[in-house]
C-alpha positions as CSV (number, residue, x, y, z in Angstrom):
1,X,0.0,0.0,0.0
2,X,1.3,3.3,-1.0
3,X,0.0,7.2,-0.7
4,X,-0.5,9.2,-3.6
5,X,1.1,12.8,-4.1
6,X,-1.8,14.9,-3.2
7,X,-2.8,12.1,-0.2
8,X,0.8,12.9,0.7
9,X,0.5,17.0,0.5
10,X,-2.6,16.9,2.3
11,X,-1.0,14.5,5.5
12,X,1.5,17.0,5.2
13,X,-0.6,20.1,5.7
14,X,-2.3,18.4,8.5
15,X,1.0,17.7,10.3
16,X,2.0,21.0,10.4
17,X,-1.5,22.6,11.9
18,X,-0.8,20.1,14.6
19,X,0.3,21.4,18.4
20,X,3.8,19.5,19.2
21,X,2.1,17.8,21.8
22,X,-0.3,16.8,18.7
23,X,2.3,15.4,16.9
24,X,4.3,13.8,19.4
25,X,0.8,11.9,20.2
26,X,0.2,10.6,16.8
27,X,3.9,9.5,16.0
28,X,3.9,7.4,18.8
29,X,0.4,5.7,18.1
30,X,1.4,5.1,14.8
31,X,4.5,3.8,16.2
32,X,2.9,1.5,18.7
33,X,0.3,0.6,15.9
34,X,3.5,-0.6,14.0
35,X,5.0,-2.5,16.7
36,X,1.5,-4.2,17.5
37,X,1.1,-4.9,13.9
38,X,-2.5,-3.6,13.7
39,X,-2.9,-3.3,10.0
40,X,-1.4,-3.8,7.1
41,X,-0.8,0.0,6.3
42,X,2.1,2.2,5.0
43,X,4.0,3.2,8.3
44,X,7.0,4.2,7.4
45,X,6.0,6.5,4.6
46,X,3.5,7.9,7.3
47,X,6.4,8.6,9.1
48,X,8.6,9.8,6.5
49,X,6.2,12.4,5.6
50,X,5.1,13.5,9.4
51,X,8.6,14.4,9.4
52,X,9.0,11.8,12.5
53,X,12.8,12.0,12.8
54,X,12.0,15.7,14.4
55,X,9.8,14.9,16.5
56,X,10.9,14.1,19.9
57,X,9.5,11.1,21.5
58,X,10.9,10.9,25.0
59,X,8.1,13.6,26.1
60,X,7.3,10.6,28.4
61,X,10.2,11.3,30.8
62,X,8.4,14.0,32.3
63,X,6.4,11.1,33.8
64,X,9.4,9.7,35.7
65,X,10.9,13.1,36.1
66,X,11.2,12.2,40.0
67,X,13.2,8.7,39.3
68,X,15.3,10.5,37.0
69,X,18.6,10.9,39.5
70,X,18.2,7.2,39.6
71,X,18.9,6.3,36.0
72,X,20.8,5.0,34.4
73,X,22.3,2.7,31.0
74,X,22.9,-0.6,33.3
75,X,21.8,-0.9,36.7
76,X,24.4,-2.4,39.0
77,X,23.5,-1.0,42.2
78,X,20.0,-1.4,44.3
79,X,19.5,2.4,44.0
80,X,19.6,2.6,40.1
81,X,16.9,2.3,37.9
82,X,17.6,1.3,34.0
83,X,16.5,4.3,31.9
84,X,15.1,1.2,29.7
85,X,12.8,0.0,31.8
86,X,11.1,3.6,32.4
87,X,10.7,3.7,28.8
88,X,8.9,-0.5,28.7
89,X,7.0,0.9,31.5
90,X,5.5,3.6,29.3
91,X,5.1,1.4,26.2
92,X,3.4,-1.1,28.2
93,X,1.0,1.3,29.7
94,X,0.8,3.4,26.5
95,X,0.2,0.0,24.5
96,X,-1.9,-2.4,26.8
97,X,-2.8,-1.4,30.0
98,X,-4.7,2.3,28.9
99,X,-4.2,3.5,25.6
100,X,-6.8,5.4,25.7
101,X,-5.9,7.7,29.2
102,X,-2.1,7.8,27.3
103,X,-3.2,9.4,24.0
104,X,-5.5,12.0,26.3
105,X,-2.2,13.4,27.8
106,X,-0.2,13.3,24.9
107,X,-3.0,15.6,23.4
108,X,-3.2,17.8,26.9
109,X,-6.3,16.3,28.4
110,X,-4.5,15.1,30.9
111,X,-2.4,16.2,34.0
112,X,0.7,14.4,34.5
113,X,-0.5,13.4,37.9
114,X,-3.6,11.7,36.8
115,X,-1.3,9.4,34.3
116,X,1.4,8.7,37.0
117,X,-1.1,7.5,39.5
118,X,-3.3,5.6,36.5
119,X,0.2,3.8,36.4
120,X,0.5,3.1,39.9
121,X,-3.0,1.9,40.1
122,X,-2.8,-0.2,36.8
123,X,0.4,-2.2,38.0
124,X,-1.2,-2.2,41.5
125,X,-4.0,-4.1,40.3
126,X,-1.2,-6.8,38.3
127,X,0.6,-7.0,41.4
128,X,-1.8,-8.3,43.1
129,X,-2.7,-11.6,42.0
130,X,-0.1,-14.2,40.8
131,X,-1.5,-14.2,37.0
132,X,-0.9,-10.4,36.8
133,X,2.8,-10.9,38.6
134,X,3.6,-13.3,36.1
135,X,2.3,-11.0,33.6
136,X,5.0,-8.3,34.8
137,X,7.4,-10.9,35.4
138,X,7.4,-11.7,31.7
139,X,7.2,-8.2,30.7
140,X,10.0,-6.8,32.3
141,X,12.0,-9.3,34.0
142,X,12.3,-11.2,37.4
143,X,15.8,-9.6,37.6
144,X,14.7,-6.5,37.9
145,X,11.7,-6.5,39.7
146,X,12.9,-4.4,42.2
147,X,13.5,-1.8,40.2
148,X,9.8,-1.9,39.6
149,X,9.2,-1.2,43.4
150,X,11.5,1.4,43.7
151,X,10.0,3.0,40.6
152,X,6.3,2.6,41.6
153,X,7.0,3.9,44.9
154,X,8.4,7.0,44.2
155,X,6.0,7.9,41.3
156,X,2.9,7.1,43.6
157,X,4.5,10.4,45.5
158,X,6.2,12.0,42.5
159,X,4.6,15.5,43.1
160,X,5.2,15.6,47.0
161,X,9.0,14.7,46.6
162,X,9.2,17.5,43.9
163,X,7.9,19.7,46.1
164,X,10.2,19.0,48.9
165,X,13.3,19.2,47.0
166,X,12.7,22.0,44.7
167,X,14.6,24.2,47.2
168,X,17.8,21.7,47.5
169,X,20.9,22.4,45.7
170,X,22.9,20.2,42.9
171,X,25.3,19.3,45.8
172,X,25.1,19.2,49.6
173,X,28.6,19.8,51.1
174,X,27.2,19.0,54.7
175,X,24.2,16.8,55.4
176,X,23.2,18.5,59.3
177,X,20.1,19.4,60.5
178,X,18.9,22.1,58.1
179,X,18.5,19.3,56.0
180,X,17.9,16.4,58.2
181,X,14.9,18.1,60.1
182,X,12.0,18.6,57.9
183,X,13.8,15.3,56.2
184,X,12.2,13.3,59.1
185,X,9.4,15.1,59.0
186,X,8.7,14.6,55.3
187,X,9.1,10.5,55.7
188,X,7.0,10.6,58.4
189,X,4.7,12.2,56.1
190,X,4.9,10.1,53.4
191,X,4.8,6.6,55.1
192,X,1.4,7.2,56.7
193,X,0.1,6.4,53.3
194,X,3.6,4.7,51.7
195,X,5.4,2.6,54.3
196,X,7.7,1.3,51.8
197,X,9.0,4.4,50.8
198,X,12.2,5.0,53.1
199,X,14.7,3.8,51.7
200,X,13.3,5.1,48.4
201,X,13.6,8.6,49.8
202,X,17.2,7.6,51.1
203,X,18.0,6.6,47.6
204,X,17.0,10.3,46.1
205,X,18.8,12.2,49.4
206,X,21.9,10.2,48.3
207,X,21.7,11.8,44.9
208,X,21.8,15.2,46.6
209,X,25.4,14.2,48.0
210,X,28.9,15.5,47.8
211,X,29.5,12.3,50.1
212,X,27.6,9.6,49.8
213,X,28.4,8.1,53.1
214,X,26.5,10.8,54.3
215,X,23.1,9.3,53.6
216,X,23.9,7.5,56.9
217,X,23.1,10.7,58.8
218,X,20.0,10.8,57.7
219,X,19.3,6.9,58.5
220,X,20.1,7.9,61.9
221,X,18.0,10.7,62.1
222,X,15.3,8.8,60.6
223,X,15.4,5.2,62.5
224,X,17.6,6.7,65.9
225,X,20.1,3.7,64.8
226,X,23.4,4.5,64.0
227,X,25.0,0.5,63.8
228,X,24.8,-2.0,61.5
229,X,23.3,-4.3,63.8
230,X,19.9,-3.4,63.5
231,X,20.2,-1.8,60.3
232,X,20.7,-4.8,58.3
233,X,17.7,-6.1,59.5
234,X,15.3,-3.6,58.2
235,X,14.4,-2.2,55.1
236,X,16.9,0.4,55.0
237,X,19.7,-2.9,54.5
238,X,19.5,-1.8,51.1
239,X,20.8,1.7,51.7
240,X,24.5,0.4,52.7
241,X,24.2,-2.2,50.2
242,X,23.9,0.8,47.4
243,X,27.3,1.9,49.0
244,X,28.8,-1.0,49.3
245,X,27.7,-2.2,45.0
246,X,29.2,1.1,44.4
247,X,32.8,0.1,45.9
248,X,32.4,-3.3,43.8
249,X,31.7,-0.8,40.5
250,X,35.2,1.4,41.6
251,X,36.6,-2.4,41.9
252,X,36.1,-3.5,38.8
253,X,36.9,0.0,36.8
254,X,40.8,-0.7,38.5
255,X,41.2,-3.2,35.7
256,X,44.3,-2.8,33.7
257,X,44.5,-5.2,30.7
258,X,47.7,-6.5,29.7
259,X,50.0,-4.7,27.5
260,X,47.2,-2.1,26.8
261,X,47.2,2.0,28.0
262,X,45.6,2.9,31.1
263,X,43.4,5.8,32.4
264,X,45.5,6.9,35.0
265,X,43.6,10.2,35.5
266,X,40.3,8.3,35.8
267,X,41.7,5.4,37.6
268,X,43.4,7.2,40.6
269,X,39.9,9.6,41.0
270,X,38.1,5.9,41.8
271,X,40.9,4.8,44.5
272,X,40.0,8.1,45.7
273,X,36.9,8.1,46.0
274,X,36.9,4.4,47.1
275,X,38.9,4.9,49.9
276,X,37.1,8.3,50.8
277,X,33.4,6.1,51.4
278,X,35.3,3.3,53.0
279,X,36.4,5.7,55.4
280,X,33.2,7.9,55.5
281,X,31.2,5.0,56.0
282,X,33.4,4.2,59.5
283,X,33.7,7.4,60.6
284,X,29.6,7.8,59.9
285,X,28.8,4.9,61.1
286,X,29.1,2.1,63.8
287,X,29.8,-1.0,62.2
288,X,30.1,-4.4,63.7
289,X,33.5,-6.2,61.8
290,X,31.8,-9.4,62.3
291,X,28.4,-8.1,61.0
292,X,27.6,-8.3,57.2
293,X,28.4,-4.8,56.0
294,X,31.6,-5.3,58.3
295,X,32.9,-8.5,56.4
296,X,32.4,-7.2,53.2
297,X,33.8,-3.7,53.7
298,X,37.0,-5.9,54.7
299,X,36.8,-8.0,51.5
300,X,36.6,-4.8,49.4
301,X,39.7,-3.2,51.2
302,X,41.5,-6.3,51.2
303,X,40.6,-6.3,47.4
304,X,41.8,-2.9,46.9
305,X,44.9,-3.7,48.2
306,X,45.6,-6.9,46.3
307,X,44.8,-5.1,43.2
308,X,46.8,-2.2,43.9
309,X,49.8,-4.1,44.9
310,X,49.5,-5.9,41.5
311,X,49.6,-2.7,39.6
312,X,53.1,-1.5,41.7
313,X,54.9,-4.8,40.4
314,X,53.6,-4.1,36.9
315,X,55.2,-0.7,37.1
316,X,58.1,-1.6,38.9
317,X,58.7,-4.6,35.8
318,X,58.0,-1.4,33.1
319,X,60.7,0.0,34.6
320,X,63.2,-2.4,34.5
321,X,62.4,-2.8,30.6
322,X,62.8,0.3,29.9
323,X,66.0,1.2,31.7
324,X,67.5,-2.5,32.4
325,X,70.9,-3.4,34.1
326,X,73.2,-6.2,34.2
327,X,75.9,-7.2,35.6
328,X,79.3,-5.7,34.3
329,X,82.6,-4.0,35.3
330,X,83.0,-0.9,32.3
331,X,81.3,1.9,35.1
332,X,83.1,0.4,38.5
333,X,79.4,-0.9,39.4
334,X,78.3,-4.3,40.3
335,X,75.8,-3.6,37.2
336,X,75.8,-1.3,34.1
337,X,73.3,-0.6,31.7
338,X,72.1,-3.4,29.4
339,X,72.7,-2.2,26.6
340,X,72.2,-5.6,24.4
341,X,68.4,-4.9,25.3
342,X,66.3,-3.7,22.1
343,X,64.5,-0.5,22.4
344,X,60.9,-1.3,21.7
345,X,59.0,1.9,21.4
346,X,55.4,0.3,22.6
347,X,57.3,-0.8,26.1
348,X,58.1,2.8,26.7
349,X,55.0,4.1,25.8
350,X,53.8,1.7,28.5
351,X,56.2,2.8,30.9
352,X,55.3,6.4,30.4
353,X,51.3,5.9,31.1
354,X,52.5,3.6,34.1
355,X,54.7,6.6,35.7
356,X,51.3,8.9,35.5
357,X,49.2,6.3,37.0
358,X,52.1,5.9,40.0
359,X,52.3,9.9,40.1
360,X,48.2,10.1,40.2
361,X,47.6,7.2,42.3
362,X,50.3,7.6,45.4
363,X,48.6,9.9,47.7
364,X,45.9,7.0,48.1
365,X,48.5,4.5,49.1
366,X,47.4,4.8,52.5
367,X,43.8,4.2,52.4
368,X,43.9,1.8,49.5
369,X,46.1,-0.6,51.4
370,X,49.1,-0.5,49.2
371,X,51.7,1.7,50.9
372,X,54.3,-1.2,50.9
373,X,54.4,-1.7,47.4
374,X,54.2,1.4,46.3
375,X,56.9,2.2,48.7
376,X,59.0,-0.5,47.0
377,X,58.7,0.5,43.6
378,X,59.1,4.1,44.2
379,X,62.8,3.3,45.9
380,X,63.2,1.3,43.1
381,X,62.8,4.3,40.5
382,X,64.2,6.6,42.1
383,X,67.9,4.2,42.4
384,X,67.2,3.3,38.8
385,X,67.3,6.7,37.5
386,X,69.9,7.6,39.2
387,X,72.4,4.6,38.4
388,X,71.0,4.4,34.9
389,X,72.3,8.2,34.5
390,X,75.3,8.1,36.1
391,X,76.3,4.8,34.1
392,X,75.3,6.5,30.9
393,X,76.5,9.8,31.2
394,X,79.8,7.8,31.6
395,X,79.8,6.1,28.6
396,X,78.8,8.9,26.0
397,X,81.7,10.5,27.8
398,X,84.0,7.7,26.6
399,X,82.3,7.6,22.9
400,X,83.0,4.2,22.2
401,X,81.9,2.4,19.6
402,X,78.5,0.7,20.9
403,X,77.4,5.2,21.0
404,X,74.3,4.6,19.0
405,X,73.4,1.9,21.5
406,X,74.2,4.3,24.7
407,X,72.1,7.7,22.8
408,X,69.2,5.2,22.2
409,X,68.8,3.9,25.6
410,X,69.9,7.3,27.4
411,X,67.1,8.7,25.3
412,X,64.8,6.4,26.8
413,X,66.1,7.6,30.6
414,X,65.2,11.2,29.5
415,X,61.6,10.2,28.6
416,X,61.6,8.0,31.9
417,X,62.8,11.2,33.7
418,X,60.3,13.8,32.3
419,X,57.6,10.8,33.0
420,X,58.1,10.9,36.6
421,X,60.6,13.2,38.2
422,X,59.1,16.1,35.3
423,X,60.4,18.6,32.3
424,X,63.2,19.8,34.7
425,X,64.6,17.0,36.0
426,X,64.7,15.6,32.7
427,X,66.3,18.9,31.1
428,X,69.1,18.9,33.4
429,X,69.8,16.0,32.3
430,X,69.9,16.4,28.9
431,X,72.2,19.2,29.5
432,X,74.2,16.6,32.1
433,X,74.6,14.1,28.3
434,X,76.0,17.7,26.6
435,X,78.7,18.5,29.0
436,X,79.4,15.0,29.2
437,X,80.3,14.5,25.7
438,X,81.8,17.7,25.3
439,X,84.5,16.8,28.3
């Protein structure tokens, strides 16, 4: 089936009369309709010629505008919601549960309240008997059926949770009592009506947060608990297990792949802020070392530090690569520079991304658990520099014939220099190779 040229002109007309909110309605009914495989009838030219590609069609995130904070591409903590799911939820309500109530906001009959509670009410009524469960089970996934809670539950209250953090800024240095007050007040509020909604809330405050551990202020002030002990057997178990997914996440972006470029930069901002929550989280709260959260906090350090300590004998092998030794007599040293040993231009490279990450990461030895090692490979750089530029500073002074093989690897021990000691350190040392062969 096809549409004739003046069929065509006159759809076209009518699409531009049309309100956005007009034409945001139809392109997604004729979408769905598509989808569903209604009829047999010329969609894509229909779209083509409504000029669909301009049309925005995420007008339904207004609906979720409360969850928002929570999104994200892939969920991997308690408190995140996948940004896909609030779109299923949409097309499933917008496709089976009331098409009719969807269209009349799209065309501004209706408020945005009245559709986010006709949500609420519609999966309410699901949820309720194990036919519908299995229905939303199927639909959207066991696995992340509590997403689903946490989304329900906070769009039952959307407008009241607007309200009461319309006057909060992007970031809250300090979570005290200006805060914390009418923050009690407003749960108790809402779980007269929403009892399940506390560590909903908790999950929003957190978003507020310039430290996240901070969110355990709040629990106190809300539950008058302050120790894992009880905590863990509530509802609000899920508000330190949020923090404590979020170390795993910082865990698993330490990853350095073999042979490949790091992230340094990134990299050392994750120790950081990995070993500020750990610490936060102590210093905010009381928890039992042979309690749940206690145990795995220590795993995660532990962790940490294994991982860490792994990444110091990487650079510490980089370094002897790129400026080896071996055992000789031509200096008066035990060892001399290896100057057999092949240049390769990719193991330098290496060695130069491993210097930054060593530079970035070392002020978080401490807390990350890897003091020791990094320690260790730090004396080792700063002895191998030193004998690698006093050995060849001694043999471009004696110009013998392996000089290509001495310029090549003294070349290397300037870029090692500038790498980790800076451009002045390694500029006096490049002077240091003038005078030398000049004497």
């Amino acid at each position: 089936m096809s549409i004739s040229a003046n069929k065509s002109g006159q759809l076209q007309g009518l699409f531009s009369a049309m309100s956005v909110e007009q034409q945001q309605a139809l392109v997604m009914t004729i979408k769905a309709a598509q989808a569903d495989g209604e009829a047999d009838l010329p969609y894509d030219e229909l779209l083509r010629l409504m000029g669909a590609e301009d049309v925005q069609e995420n007008r339904w995130e207004e609906i979720f505008s409360v969850v928002l904070p929570l999104s994200v591409e892939t969920a991997r903590r308690c408190d995140q919601i996948e940004r896909s799911l609030l779109q299923d939820v949409w097309e499933f309500y917008l496709r089976e549960l009331d098409p009719a109530q969807a269209a009349a906001w799209l065309s501004g009959q209706e408020t945005v309240s009245q559709v986010r509670q006709s949500i609420v009410s519609e999966f309410a009524k699901l949820s309720t008997t194990k036919e519908g469960q299995d229905v939303l089970d199927a639909r959207f996934g066991v696995d992340r059926s509590h997403q689903l809670e946490v989304l329900l539950s906070l769009l039952h209250r959307a407008e009241e949770l607007a309200d009461f953090f319309e006057g909060w800024p992007p970031e809250i240095k300090n979570l005290d009592d200006a805060y914390l007050v009418p923050l009690r007040d407003f749960n108790e509020h809402l779980v007269t009506k929403s009892p399940e909604i506390t560590p909903h809330l908790l999950f929003l405050v957190a978003t507020y947060l310039g430290k996240s551990f901070q969110v355990f202020r709040a629990v106190e002030k809300l539950t008058g608990h302050s120790n894992d002990r009880v905590m863990v057997k509530t509802e609000l178990k899920v508000v330190g297990d949020a923090l404590l997914e979020q170390n795993d996440v910082w865990l698993d972006a330490f990853e350095w792949q073999k042979g490949q470029l790091c992230n340094p930069e990134q990299m050392s901002e994750k120790l950081n802020s990995f070993g500020i929550i750990t610490q936060g989280w102590l210093s905010e709260f009381d928890i039992d070392p042979s309690g749940p959260w206690g145990k795995c906090l220590a795993t995660q350090r532990a962790r940490c530090g294994k991982i860490w300590d792994e990444h110091m004998r990487r650079i510490e092998k980089m370094a002897d690569q790129t400026m080896p030794r071996k055992r000789g007599s031509v200096t008066g040293r035990q060892t001399m520079p290896n100057l057999s040993k092949l240049i390769d231009e990719h193991n330098v490279v290496l060695a130069e991304n491993a210097m930054e990450l060593l530079l970035d990461a070392q002020p978080f030895a401490s807390q990350g658990g890897f003091q020791s090692s990094k320690d260790k490979v730090v004396q080792m750089l700063k002895r191998r520099l030193e004998e690698q530029s006093d050995d060849l500073l001694t043999l471009l002074g004696q110009k013998g014939e392996n000089y290509e093989q001495v310029s090549a690897h003294f070349s290397v021990l300037v870029r090692m220099t500038k790498a980790y000691l800076g451009n002045e350190d390694a500029e006096v040392l490049s002077r240091r190779s003038v005078a030398a062969m000049a004497a």
